[in-house]
Backbone as numpy.savetxt, mean C-alpha at the origin, in Angstrom:
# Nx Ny Nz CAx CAy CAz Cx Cy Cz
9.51 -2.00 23.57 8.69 -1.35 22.57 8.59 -2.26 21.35
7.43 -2.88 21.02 7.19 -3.41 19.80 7.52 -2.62 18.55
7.98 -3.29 17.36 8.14 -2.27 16.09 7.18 -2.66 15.37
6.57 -1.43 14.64 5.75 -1.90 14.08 5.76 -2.64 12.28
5.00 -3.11 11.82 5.22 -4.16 10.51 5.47 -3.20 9.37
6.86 -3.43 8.69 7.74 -2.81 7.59 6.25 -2.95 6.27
5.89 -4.14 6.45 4.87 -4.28 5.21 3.58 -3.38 5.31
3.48 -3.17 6.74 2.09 -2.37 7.14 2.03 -1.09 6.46
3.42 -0.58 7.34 4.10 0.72 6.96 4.34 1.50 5.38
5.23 0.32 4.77 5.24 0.61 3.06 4.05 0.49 2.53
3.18 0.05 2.75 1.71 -0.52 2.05 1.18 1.02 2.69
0.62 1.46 3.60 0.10 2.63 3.71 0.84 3.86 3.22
2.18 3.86 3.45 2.18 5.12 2.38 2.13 4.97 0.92
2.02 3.64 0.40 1.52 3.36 -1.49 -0.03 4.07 -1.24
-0.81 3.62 -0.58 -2.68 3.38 -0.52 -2.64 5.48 -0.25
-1.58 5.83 0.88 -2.04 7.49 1.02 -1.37 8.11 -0.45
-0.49 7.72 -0.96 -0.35 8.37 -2.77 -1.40 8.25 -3.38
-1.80 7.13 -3.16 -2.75 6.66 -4.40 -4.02 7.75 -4.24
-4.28 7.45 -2.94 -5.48 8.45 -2.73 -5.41 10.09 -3.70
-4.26 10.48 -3.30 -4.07 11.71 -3.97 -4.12 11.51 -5.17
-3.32 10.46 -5.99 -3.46 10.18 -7.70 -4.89 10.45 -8.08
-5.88 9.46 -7.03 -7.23 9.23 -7.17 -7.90 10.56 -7.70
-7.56 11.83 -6.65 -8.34 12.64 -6.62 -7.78 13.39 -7.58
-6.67 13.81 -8.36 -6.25 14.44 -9.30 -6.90 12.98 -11.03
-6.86 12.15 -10.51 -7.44 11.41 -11.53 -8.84 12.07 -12.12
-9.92 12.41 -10.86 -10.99 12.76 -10.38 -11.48 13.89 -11.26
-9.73 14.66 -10.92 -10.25 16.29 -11.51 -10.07 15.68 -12.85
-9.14 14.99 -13.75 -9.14 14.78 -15.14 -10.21 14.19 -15.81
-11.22 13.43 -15.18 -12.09 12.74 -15.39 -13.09 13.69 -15.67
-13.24 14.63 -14.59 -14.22 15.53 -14.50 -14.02 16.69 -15.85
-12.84 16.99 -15.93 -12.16 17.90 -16.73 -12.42 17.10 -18.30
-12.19 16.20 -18.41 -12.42 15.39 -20.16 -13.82 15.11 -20.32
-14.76 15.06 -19.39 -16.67 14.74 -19.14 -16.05 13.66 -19.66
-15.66 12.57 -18.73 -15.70 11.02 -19.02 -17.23 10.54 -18.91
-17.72 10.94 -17.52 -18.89 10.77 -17.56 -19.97 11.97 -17.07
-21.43 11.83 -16.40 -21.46 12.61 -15.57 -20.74 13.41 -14.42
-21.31 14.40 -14.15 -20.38 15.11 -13.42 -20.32 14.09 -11.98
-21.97 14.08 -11.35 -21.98 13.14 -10.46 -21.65 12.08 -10.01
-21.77 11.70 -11.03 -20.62 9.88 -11.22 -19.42 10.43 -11.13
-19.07 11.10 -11.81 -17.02 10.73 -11.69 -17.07 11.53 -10.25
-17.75 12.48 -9.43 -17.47 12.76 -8.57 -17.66 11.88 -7.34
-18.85 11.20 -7.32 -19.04 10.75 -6.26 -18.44 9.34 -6.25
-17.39 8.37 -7.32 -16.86 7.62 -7.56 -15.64 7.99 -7.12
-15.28 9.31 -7.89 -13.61 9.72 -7.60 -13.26 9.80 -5.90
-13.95 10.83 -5.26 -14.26 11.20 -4.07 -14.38 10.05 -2.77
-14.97 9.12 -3.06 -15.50 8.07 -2.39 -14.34 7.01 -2.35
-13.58 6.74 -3.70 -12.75 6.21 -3.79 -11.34 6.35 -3.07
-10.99 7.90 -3.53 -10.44 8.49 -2.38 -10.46 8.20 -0.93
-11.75 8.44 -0.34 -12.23 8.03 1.08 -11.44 6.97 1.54
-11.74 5.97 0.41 -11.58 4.51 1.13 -10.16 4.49 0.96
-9.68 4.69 -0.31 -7.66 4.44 0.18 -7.34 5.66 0.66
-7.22 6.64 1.55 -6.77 7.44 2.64 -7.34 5.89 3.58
-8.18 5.78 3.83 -8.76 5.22 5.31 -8.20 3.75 5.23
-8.13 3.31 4.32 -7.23 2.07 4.35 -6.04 1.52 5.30
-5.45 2.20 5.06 -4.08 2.35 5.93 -4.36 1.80 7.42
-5.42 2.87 8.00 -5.80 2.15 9.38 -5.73 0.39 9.56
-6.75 0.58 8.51 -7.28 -1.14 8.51 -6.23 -1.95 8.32
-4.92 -1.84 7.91 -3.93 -2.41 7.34 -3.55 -3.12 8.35
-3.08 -4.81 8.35 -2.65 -5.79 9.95 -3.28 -6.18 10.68
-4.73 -5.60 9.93 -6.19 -6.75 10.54 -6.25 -7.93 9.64
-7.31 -8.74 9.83 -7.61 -10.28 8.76 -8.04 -9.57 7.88
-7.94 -10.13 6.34 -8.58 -9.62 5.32 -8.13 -8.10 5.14
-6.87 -7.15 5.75 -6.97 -6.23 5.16 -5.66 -6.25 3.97
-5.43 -6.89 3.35 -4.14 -7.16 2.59 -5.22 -7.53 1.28
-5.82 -8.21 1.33 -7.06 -9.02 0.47 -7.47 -7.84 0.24
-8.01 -6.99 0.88 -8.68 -6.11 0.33 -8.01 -4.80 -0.02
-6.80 -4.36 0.36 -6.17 -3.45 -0.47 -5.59 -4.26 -2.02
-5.29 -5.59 -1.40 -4.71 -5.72 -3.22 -6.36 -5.72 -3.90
-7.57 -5.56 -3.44 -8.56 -5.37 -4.45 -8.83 -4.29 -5.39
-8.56 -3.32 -3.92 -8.17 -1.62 -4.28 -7.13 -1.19 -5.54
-6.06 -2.16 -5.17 -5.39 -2.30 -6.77 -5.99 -2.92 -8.11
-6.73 -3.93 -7.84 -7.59 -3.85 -9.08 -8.80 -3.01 -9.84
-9.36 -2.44 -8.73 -10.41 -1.60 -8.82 -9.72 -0.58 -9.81
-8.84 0.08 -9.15 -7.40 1.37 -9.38 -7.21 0.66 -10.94
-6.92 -0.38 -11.62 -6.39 -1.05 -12.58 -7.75 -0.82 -13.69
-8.58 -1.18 -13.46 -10.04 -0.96 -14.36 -10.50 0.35 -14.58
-10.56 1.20 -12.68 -11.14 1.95 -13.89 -10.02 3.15 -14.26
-8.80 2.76 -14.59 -7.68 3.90 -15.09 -8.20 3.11 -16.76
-8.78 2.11 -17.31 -9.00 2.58 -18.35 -9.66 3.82 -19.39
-10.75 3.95 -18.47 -11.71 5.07 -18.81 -10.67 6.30 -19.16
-9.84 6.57 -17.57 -9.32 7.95 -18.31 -7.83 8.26 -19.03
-7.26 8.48 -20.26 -6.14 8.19 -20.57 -4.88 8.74 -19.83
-3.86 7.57 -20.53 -2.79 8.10 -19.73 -2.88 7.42 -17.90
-4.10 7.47 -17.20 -4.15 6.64 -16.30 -3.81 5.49 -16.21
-3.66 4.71 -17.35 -3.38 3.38 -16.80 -1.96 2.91 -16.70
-0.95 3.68 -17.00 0.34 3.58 -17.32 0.79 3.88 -15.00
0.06 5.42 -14.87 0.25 5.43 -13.54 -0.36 4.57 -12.92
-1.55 3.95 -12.86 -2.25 2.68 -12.10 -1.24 1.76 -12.26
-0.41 1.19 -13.36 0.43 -0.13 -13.54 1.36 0.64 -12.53
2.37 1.86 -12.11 3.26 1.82 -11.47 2.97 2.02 -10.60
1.70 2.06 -9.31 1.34 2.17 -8.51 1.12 1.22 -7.96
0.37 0.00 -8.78 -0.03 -1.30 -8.49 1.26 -1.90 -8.27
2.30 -1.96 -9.27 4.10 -2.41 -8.97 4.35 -2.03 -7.66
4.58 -0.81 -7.42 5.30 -0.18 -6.13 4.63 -0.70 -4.69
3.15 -1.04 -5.22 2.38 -1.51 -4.15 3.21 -3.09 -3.59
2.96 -4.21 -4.87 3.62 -5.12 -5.44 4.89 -5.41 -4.42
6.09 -4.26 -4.57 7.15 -4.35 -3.96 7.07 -3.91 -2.45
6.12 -3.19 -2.33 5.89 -2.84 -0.95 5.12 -3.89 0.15
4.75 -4.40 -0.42 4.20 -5.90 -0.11 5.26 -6.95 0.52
5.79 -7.42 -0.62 7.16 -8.59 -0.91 8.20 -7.88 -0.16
8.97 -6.58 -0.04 9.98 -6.19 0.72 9.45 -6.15 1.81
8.00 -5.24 2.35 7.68 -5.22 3.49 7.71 -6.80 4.46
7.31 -7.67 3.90 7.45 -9.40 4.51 8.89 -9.55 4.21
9.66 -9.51 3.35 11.07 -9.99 4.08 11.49 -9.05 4.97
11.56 -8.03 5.20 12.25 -7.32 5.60 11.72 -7.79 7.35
10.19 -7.85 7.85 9.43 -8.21 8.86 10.24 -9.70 9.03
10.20 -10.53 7.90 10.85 -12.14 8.64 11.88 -11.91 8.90
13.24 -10.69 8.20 13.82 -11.19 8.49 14.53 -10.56 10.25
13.56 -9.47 10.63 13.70 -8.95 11.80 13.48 -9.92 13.09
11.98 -10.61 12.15 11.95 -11.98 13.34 12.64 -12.85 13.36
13.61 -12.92 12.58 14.67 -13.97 12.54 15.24 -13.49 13.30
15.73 -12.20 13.62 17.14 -11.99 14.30 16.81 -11.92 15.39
15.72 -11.18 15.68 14.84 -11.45 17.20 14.78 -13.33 17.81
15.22 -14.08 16.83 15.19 -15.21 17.47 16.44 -16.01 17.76
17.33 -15.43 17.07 18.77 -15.80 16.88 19.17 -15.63 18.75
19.68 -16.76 19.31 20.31 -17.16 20.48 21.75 -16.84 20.44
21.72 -15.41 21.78 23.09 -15.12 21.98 23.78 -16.18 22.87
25.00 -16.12 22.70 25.81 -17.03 23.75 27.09 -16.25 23.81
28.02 -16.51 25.19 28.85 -16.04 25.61 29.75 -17.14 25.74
31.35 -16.81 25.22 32.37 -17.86 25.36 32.81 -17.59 26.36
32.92 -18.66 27.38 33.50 -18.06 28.76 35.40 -18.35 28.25
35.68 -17.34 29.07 37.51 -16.88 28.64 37.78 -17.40 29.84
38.88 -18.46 29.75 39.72 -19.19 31.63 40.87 -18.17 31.50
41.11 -17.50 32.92 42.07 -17.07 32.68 43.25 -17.59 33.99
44.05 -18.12 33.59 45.35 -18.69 33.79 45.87 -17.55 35.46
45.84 -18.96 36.51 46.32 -17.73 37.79 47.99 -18.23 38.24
C-alpha cells in the first residue's frame, strides 16, 4: 500500500479551513457593504469553490504554484475587510509550515524506505 504525501495531506486540510474562513469572511463583507452585494457574493462564493476543490488538485504539476497563489489572492483581498488580514497572515503561515513539514516529513519517509537492512550472521560454536 502506497502512503500517501504528508505535504499533500497538511496542505488540503489548510485550503478546506480556509474555504470556510472564506465564506464567513463573505458574510462580513456582505454584512459591513464592503461592496456590492453581488460582487462580494459572487467573489466570496466562487472563491470558496475553488479552495474546497483545491485539495483534489493537490500532487499534480503546478498544483503547489497555484495554491501558494490562493495564498496571495487570500492576502490582498483580506485588506478590504478588517481584522481579515491578521487571519489571512495566520493562515498563509500555517499553510507556510504545512508545506516545509509536509516535504520533510515525505523525504524523510523516503529516506527510510531506502535505508538497506542487513543481517549479522551469528557462528555458533559445535
Amino acid at each position: 500500500m502506497t502512503q500517501k504525501s504528508v505535504k499533500r495531506q497538511l496542505g488540503s486540510m489548510i485550503l478546506a479551513f480556509e474555504a470556510f474562513v472564506v465564506f464567513f469572511g463573505t458574510l462580513v463583507a456582505f454584512g459591513l457593504k464592503i461592496a456590492e452585494p453581488q460582487l462580494v457574493w459572487g467573489f466570496g462564493l466562487a472563491f470558496s469553490a475553488v479552495l474546497i476543490l483545491t485539495p483534489g488538485y493537490l500532487g499534480r504539476k503546478g498544483s503547489y504554484i497555484f495554491a501558494w497563489a490562493l495564498q496571495v489572492l487570500l492576502l490582498v483581498v483580506s485588506f478590504f475587510i478588517p481584522w481579515m488580514l491578521i487571519i489571512a497572515i495566520i493562515f498563509v503561515g500555517l499553510f507556510g509550515w504545512a508545506m516545509i513539514a509536509g516535504a520533510t516529513i515525505d523525504l524523510a519517509r523516503k529516506a527510510k524506505a531506502n535505508v538497506d537492512t542487513f543481517e549479522i550472521p551469528i557462528e555458533k560454536d559445535n
